[in-house]
N, C-alpha and C positions, 0 to 999 in steps of 0.2 A: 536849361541844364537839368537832368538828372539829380537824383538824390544821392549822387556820389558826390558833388560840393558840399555835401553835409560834413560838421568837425566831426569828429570822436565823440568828442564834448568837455567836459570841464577839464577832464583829468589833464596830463602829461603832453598826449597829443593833440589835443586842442588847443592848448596853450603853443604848440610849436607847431598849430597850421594845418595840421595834417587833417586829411576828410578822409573817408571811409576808402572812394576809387583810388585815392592815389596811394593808402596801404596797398593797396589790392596791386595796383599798378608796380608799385616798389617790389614787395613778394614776387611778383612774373620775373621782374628783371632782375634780381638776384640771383635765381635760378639759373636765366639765360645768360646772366655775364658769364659761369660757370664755364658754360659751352663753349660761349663767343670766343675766349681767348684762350680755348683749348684745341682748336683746331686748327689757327697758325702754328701754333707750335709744332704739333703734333705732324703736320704737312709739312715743314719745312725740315725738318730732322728725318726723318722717314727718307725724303726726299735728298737729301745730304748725303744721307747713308750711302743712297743709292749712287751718289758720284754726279749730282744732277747739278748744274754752276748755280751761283746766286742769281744770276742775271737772269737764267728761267722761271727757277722759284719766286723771283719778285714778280715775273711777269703772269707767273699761277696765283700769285696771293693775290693779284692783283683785278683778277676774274668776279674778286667778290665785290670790288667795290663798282664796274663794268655794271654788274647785275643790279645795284645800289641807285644807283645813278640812271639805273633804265623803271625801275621802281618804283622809288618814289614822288615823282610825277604823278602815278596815281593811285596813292594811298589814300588820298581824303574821298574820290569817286568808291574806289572799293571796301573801303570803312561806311559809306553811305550806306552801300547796296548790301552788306552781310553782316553789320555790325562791327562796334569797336571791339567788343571784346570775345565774340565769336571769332573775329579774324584772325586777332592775338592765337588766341589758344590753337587756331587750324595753322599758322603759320609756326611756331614752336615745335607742334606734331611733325609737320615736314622735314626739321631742321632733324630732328630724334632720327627720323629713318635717315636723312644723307650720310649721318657719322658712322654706323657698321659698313654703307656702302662705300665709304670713300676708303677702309681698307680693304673692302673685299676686289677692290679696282686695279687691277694689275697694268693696263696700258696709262700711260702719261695724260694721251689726250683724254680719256674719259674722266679726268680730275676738273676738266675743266666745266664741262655743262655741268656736275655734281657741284661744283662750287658756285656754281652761277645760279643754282637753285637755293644753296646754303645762304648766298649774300642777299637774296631778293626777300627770305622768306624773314632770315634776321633784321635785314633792314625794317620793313613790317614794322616786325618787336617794336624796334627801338622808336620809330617813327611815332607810331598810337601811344607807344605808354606814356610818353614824355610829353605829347601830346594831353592826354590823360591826365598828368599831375600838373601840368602847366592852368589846367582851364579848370583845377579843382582847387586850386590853391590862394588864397587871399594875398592881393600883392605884398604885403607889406611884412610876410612872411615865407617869401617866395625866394629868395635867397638862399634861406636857413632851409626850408624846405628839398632845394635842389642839393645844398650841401648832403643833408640827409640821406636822398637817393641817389648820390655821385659815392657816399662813404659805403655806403650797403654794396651796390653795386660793385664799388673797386676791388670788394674783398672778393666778389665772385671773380673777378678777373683777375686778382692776384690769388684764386684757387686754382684757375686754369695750368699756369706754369709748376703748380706746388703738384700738382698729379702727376704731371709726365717726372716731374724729378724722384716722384715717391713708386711709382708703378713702372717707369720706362717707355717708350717708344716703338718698342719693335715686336709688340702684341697687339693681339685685337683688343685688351683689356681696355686702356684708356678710353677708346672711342665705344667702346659700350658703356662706360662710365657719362661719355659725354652725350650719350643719345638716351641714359634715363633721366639724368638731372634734367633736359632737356624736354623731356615728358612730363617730370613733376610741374615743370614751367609752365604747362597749361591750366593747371588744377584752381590756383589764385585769381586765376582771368575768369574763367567757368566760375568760381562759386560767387563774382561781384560783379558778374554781368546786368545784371539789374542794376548797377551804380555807375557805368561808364559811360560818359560822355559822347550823344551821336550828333549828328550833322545836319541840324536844325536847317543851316545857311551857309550858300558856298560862299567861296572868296570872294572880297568885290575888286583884286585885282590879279592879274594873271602869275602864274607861276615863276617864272623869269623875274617881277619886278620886286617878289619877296626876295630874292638872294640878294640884291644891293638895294633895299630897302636900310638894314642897320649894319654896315661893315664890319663893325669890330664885333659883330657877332659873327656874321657869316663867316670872313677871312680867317676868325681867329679858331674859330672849328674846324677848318681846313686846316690849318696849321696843329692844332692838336691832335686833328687823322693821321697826319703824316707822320709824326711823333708814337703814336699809339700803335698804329699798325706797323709801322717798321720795326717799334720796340718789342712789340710780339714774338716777331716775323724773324729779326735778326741778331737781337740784343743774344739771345745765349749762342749764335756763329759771330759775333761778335767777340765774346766771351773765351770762343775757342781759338780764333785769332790771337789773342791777348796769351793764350798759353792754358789757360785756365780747362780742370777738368771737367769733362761734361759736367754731370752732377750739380757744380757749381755756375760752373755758365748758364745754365737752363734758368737758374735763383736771381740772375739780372734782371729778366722780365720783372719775375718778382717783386725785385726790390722797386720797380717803377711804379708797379701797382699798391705794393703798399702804400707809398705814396699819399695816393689819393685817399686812402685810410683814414691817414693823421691829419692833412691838411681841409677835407672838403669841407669839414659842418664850419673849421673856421672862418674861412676864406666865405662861403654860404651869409655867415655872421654878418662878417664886415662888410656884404656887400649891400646890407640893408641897411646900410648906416653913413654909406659914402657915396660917392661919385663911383658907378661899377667902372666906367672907364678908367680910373686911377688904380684899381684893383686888377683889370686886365692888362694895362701896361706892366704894374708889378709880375703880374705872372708871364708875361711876353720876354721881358729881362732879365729873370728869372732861367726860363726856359735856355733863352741863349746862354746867357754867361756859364748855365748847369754845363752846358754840353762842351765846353773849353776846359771848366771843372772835372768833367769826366775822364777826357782825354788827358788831362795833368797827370792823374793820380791812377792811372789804368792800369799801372803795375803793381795795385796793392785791391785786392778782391775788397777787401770791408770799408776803406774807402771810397772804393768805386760805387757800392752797394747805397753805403750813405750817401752820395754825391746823387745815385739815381732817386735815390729816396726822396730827396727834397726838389728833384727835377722834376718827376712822376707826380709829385701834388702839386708843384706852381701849374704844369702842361696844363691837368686838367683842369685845374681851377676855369684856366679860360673856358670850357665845356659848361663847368659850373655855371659859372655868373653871366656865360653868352646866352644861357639859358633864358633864366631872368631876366636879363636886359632884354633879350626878345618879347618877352610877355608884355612888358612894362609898356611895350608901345602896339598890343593888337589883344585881339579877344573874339571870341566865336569862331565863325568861318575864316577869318583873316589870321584869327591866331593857328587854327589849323595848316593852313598855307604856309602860313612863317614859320612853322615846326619842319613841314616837309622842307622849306629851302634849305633851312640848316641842315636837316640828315642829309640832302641832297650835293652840300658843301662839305660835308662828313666825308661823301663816300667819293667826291672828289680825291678830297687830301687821303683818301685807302689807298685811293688808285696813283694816283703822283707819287707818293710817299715809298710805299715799296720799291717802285720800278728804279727810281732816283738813287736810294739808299743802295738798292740790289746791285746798281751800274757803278755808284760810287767804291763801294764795298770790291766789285770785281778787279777797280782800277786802283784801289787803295785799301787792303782788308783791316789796317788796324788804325785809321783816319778817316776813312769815306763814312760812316755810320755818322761822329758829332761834328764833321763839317755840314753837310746837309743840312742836317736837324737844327745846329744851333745860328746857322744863316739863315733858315725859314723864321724861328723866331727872334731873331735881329730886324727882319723887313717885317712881321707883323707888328713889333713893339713903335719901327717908326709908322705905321698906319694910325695907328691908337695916337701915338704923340700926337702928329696931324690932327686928327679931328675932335682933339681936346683941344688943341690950338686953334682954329677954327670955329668950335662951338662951344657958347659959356655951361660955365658947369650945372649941373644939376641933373636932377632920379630921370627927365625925360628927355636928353640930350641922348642924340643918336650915337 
């Protein structure tokens, strides 16, 4: 390993794990969360406008997680061959030019190779950084760690929806906003290139056998995709369903993403102290019962807002500590492997997630959204029960 597993040192971040790449690592993805969840929005409103059903728009948003899932497959061969954090940086640059071209695109179908380009190059991102901070980070502060950059990150993605609410929709402005933040994101990967993490040794098992290697990781990122990109994607036509003014509906997202604000470094904490499994169950439970919670009190905006609040941090939590719990059982080339399956089960639940929600929403618009979501995390909380029940407790139980 590179001298990016080096602490800080004595001070603040050394004490809380942190090594040189994985700041470096964090800074890129702060940046890119900016983007990442400003361009669902940003597509699906535009596209609304236009008179275009949900049921298309889930099947456009849904192009990116298509491209995701064709991707990551071979992120750790093309991190070999061009570097980790040369690739970073060239894949964020990509993503900067697709945002003026996806409004300068006037036909429907050219939204879609633009976005297939958008999800292959993000996926990238997120693939290596996490990556990055996983193989930098000392297990036993690996938790608190991923809390750290689940909280940094959430705020970039609950910046995404606070744009389109503060600037609008129906200019070019937002998506030049999203194509320089998007540029600045290469700048922290370029100046710690010398610290990142390269691929000494490939995996020593095949692609396929890392996604049901550790379930309650894999399953339960899928199920947090589908949460996440749907809550992007539909939470403010959600919103308008509900009655609620635009302005305000667009702040749903929001409140999801706050969320993960409040909740990461805790839920990060606790998970270096307990059984992660009993922590992901919690957020699996969580998750479902939030989305029953939701639909109660759907008639009262600041309710609703608070209800997503506390939904949007248990969801990711599972993101959080599925994180962790993956590290906890690989390292070198195999932990590289088990990064890509979970982005790979990521972009899975992208792609399920929209289409399902977008079908539910056309057959149901002010129900279809937390039936979906909150029966996805009803079946992954009994997964987790399951193989707590099946395997004794303890840090390296599957």
């Amino acid at each position: 390993m590179r001298s990016g597993a080096a602490p800080l040192g004595p001070g603040l971040g050394g004490r809380l794990g942190l090594t040189r790449g994985a700041v470096a690592a964090i800074a890129t993805m702060a940046a890119a969360g900016v983007a990442a969840s400003l361009m669902p929005p940003l597509v699906s409103l535009n596209l609304a406008a236009q008179g275009v059903s949900e049921r298309m728009i889930g099947l456009l948003i849904a192009t990116v997680a298509v491209s995701a899932l064709a991707i990551t497959p071979l992120a750790t061969s093309l991190a070999a061959r061009f570097g980790t954090a040369r690739l970073i940086a060239a894949c964020v640059l990509a993503a900067a030019a697709v945002f003026p071209t996806v409004w300068l695109s006037n036909a429907l179908t050219m939204l879609f190779p633009l976005l297939f380009v958008y999800g292959a190059v993000v996926t990238l991102c997120f693939t290596l950084s996490e990556y990055w901070i996983n193989a930098t980070t000392p297990e036993h502060r690996r938790g608190l760690v991923m809390g750290i950059y689940a909280t940094i990150l959430s705020l970039g993605f609950a910046a995404g929806p606070t744009i389109v609410a503060l600037v609008g929709f129906v200019s070019i402005t937002p998506f030049l906003i999203g194509s320089a933040i998007m540029a600045a994101a290469a700048i922290p990967a370029l100046a710690a290139r010398g610290f990142s993490p390269e691929f000494e040794a490939a995996p020593r098992r095949r692609f396929a056998a890392f996604i049901f290697a550790v379930p309650v990781a894999t399953f339960g990122v899928f199920v947090f995709a589908m949460s996440e990109q749907s809550g992007f994607a539909f939470l403010p036509l959600w919103g308008s369903h509900l009655g609620f003014d635009p302005s305000l509906a667009v702040l749903l997202a929001a409140a999801m993403t706050l969320g993960n604000v409040v909740f990461q470094i805790p839920i990060g904490f606790l998970a270096d102290r307990v059984d992660r499994r009993l922590v992901l169950l919690a957020c699996g439970l969580v998750g479902s019962l939030g989305m029953a919670a939701a639909w109660a009190v759907s008639g009262s905006a600041p309710a609703l807002m608070l209800v997503l609040l506390v939904w949007g941090g248990a969801s990711a939590g599972i993101y959080t500590v599925g994180l962790a719990h993956l590290a906890s059982r690989f390292s070198g080339g195999d932990l590289a492997g088990a990064n890509a399956a979970f982005i790979f089960c990521y972009a899975l639940g992208m792609l399920i997630g929209p289409v399902a929600v977008g079908d539910a929403m056309a057959r149901a618009p002010t129900y279809g959204l937390p039936l979906v979501l909150g029966s996805a995390f009803a079946v992954y909380s009994l997964v987790v029960a399951l193989r707590i029940a099946a395997i004794p407790f303890g840090r390296a139980a599957r």
